[in-house]
C-alpha positions in Angstrom: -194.1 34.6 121.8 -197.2 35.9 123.6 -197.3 36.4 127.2 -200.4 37.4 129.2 -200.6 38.7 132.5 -204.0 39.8 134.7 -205.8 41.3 131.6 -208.5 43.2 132.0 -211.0 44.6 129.7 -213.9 47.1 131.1 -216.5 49.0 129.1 -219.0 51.2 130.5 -221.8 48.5 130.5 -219.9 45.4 130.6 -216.4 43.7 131.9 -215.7 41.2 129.0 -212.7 40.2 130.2 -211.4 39.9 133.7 -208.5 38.2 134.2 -206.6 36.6 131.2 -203.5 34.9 132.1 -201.6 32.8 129.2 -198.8 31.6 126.8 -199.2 31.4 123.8 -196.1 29.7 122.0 -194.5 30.6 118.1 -196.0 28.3 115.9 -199.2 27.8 118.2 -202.4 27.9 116.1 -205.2 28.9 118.6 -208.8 28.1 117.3 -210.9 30.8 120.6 -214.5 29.1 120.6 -217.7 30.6 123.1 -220.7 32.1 123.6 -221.5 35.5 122.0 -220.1 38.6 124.4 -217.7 36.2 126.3 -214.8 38.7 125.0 -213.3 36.3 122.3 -212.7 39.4 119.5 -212.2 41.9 122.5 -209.3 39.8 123.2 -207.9 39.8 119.8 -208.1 43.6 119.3 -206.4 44.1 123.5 -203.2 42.0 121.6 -202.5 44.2 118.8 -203.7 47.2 120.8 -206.6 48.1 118.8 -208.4 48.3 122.0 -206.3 49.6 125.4 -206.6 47.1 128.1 -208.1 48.6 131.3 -205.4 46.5 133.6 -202.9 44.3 133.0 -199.7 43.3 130.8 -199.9 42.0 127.0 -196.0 40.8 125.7 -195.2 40.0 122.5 -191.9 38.4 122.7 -189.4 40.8 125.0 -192.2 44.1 124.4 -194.3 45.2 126.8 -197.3 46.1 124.1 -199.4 47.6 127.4 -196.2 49.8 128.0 -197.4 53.6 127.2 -194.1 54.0 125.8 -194.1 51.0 123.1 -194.0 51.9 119.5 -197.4 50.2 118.4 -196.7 50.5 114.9 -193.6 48.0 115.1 -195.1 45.7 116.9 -198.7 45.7 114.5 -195.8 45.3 111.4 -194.5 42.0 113.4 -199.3 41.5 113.5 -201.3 40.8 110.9 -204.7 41.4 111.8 -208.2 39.7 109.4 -211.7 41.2 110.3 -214.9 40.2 109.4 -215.6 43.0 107.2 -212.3 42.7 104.9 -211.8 46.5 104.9 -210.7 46.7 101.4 -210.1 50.4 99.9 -212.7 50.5 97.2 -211.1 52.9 95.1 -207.9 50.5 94.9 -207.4 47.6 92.7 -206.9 44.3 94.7 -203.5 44.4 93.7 -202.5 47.9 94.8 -204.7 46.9 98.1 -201.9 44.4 98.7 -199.0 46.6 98.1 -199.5 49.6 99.5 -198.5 48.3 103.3 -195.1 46.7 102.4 -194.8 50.0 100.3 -195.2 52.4 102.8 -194.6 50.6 106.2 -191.3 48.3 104.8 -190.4 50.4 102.5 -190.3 47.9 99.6 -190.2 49.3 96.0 -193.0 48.8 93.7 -191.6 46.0 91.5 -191.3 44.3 95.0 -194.5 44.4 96.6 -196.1 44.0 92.9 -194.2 40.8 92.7 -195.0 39.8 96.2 -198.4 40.9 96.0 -199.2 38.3 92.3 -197.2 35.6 94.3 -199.6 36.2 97.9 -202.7 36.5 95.1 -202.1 32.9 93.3 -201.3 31.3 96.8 -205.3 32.3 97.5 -206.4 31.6 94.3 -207.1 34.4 93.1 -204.0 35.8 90.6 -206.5 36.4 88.0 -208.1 39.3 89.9 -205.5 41.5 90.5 -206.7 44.4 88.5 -210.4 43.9 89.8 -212.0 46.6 92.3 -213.2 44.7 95.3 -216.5 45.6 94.3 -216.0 43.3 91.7 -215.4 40.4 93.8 -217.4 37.8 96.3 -217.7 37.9 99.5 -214.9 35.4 99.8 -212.7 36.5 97.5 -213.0 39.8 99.5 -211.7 37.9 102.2 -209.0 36.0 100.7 -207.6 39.2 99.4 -208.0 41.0 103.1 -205.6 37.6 104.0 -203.4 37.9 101.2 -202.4 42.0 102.3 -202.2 40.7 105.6 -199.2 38.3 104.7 -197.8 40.7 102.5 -196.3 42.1 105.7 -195.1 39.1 106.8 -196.1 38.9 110.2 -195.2 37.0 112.8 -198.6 36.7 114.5 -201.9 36.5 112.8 -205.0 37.2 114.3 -208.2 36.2 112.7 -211.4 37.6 113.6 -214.5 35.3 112.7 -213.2 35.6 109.7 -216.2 33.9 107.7 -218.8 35.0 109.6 -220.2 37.6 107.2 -219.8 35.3 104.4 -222.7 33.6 102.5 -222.6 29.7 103.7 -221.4 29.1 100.1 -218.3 30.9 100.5 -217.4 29.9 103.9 -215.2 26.9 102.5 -213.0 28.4 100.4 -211.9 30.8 103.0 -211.3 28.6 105.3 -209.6 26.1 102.7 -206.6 29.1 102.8 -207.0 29.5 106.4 -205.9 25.9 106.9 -203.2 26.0 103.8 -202.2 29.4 106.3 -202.1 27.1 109.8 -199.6 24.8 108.4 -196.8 27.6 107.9 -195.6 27.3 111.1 -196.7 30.9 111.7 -198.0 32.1 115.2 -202.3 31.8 114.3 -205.4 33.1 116.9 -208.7 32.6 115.3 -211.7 33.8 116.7 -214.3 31.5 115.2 -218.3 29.9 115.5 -217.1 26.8 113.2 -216.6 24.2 115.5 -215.3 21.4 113.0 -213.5 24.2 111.5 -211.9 24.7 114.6 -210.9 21.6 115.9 -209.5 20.9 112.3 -206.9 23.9 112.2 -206.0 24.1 115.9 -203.2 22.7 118.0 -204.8 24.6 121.3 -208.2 25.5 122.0 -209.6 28.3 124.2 -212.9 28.1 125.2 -213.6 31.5 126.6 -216.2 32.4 129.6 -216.7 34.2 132.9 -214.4 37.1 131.8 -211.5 35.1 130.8 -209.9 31.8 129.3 -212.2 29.3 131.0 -210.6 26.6 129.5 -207.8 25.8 127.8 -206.6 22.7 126.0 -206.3 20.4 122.8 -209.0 19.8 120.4 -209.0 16.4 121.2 -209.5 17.5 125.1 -212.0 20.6 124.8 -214.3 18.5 121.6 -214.3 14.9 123.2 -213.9 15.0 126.6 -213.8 19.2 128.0 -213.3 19.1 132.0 -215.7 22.1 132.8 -219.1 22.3 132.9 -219.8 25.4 130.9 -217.2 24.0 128.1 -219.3 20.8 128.1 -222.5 22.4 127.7 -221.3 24.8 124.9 -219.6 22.2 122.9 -222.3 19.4 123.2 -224.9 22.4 122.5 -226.9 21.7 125.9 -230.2 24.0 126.2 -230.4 24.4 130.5 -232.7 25.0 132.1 -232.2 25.3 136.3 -234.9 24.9 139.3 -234.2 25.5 143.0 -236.7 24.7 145.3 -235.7 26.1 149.3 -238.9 25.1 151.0 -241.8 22.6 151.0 -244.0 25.5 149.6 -242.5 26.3 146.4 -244.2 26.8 143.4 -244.5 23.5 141.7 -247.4 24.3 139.0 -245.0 27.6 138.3 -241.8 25.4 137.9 -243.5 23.0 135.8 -245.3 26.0 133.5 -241.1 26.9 133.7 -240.2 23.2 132.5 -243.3 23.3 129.5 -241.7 27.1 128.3 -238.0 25.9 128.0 -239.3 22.5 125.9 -241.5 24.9 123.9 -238.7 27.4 122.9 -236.0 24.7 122.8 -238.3 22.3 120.1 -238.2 19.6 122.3 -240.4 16.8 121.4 -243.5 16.6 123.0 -243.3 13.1 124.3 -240.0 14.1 125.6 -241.6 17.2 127.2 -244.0 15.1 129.4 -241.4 12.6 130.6 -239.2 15.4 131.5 -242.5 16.9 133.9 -243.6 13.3 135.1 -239.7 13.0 136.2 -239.5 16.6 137.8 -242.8 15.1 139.6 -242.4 12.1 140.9 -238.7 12.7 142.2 -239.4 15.8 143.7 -242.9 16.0 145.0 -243.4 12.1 146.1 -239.5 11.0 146.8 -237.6 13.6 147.8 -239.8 16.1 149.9 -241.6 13.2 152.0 -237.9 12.6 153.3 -236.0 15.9 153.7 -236.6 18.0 156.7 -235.2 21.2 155.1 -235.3 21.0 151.5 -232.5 22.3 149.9 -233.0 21.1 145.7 -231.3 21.9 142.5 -232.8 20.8 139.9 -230.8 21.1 136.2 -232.4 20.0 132.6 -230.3 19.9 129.9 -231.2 19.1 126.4 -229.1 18.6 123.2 -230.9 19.2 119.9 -228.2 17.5 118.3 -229.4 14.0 119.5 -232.6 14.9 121.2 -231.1 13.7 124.6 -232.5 15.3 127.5 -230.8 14.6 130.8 -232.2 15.3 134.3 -229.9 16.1 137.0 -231.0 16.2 141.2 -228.9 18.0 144.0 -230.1 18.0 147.5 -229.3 18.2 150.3 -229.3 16.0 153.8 -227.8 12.5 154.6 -227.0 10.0 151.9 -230.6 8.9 150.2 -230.3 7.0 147.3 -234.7 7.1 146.6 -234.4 4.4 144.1 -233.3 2.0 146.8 -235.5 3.4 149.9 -238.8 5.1 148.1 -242.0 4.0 147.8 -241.9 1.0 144.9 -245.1 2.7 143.3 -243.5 5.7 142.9 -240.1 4.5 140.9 -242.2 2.4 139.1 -243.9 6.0 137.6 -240.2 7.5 137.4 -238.8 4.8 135.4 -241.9 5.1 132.9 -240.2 8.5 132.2 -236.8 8.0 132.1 -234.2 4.7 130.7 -231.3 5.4 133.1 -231.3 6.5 136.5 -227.6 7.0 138.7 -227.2 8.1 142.1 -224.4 9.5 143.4 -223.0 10.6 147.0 -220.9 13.7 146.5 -218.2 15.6 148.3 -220.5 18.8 148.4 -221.4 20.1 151.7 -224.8 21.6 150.2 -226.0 19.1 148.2 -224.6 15.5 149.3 -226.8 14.2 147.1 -227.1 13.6 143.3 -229.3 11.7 140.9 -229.1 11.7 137.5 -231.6 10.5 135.0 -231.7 10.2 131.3 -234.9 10.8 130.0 -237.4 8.8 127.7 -237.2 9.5 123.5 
């Protein structure tokens, strides 16, 4: 249905995506999930060619839509396209919102597109509002009705942009109540959302998007309960890092550990949490570690979760294999394991850092 090849998307100040390659199958219903400015609605708008691509190919079945020479406004008849802001004419009633496109771009009379347009309105729920301005209406019904003239087309494709993200919480479930009525039409669905169980409810594929591109791509069984990448995991599990890297024997310590106190303070972690997380930055890296490493070489990463208040401290370095809970001082992992329930070592394949320790921290 949708072919992607070597995307690329530049602005003058940014390079949201650079290199998208994909299929996307008829009948796929693609839930795109990541951080804010990772090019999730820049990839939307490159499909239907409301944006122009800076490089690459975009097909939509057999049509090259990158193709200077394609007629853009068949292929956005085959698209239906759902913003955040609804982009309802005000001066219309919802009802002549909803037939105007099938009037003018299909060329269906206006018994047909009034008919089709009452039938699209009680699907949503909203029949009785036909003659209402969309001043008149919610913010969701707003929205409905911006869904409603998009299948009054008929499309094909249907590409959803956040669409509930400018909708009061108290709206956001009757929105995506016809969204999910919508997925299970069989029709081709993209949705560009920040609802994660919304997401992994509607969705056959999942893209987590990243680092100019699709950084991963999968189920929502895969990308929810068990993602393969580390940036996916952190997103998904909502992990707050925070990253040291110490290179010599003369590094800052009372600077990294002011570094350590900032990210608990802006992240809420608890204070009891906060000290065990600096005791166990201490004790492995000033009195196990750096005694026994020539040429330091550390990489220190904290990650928290506010979800479950788990905080989890993880130790590269470098050198031969040193497991320090085997070999250090006993004094010392005695104070380490005051701070911390778990602690695993592990001898990895990395050339850098041979070395890894992981340790979950104290509640």
């Amino acid at each position: 249905m949708i072919r992607i090849e070597h995307l690329r998307k530049e602005y003058p100040n940014a390079v949201p995506l650079e290199d998208v390659n994909v299929e996307i199958h008829d009948g796929d219903v693609i839930a795109v999930i990541g951080p804010s400015g990772t090019g999730k609605s820049t990839l939307l708008r490159c499909i239907n060619r409301l944006d122009t691509p800076t490089a690459g190919h975009i097909w939509v079945g057999d049509v090259d839509v990158t193709d200077p020479k394609t007629d853009l406004g068949k292929i956005r008849q085959k698209m239906g396209m759902v913003f955040q802001s609804f982009n309802l004419f005000g001066h219309m009633t919802v009802i002549e919102n909803i037939m105007v496109p099938p009037m003018d771009l299909l060329g269906k009379s206006k018994q047909e597109a009034y008919d089709e347009g009452m039938r699209l309105l009680r699907m949503v729920g909203l029949r009785e509002r036909g003659l209402n301005y969309p001043d008149q209406l919610s913010g969701g019904q707003k929205q409905r009705v911006a869904i409603a003239r998009t299948l009054a087309m008929d499309p094909e494709i249907i590409l959803l942009d956040e669409p509930t993200s400018a909708l009061d919480p108290t709206m956001v479930g009757e929105v995506q109540a016809v969204i999910s009525d919508l997925a299970k039409t069989g029709k081709t669905m993209m949705i560009v959302t920040h609802e994660m169980n919304f997401a992994r409810s509607i969705s056959n594929r999942v893209f987590y998007m990243d680092e100019g591109g699709i950084y991963e791509d999968g189920t929502p069984e895969q990308i929810f309960d068990d993602p393969q990448k580390e940036n996916t995991r952190r997103f998904i599990r909502k992990l707050k890092v925070l990253e040291l890297i110490i290179e010599s024997r003369n590094y800052d310590f009372h600077g990294m550990v002011s570094e350590i106190e900032n990210y608990c303070f802006k992240n809420q972690v608890n204070p009891k949490i906060t000290q065990h997380i600096q005791l166990a930055f201490e004790e492995t890296i000033q009195n196990l570690l750096l005694p026994v490493l020539k040429s330091p070489k550390i990489h220190t990463v904290v990650e928290y979760s506010s979800d479950d208040e788990k905080a989890v401290m993880s130790v590269f370095y470098n050198g031969d294999r040193y497991d320090h809970t085997e070999k250090a001082d006993d004094l010392s992992v005695t104070v380490l394991k005051s701070a911390v329930s778990e602690i695993t070592y592990v001898e990895t394949d990395n050339e850098e850092f041979k070395n890894k320790i992981v340790m979950t921290i104290k509640q």
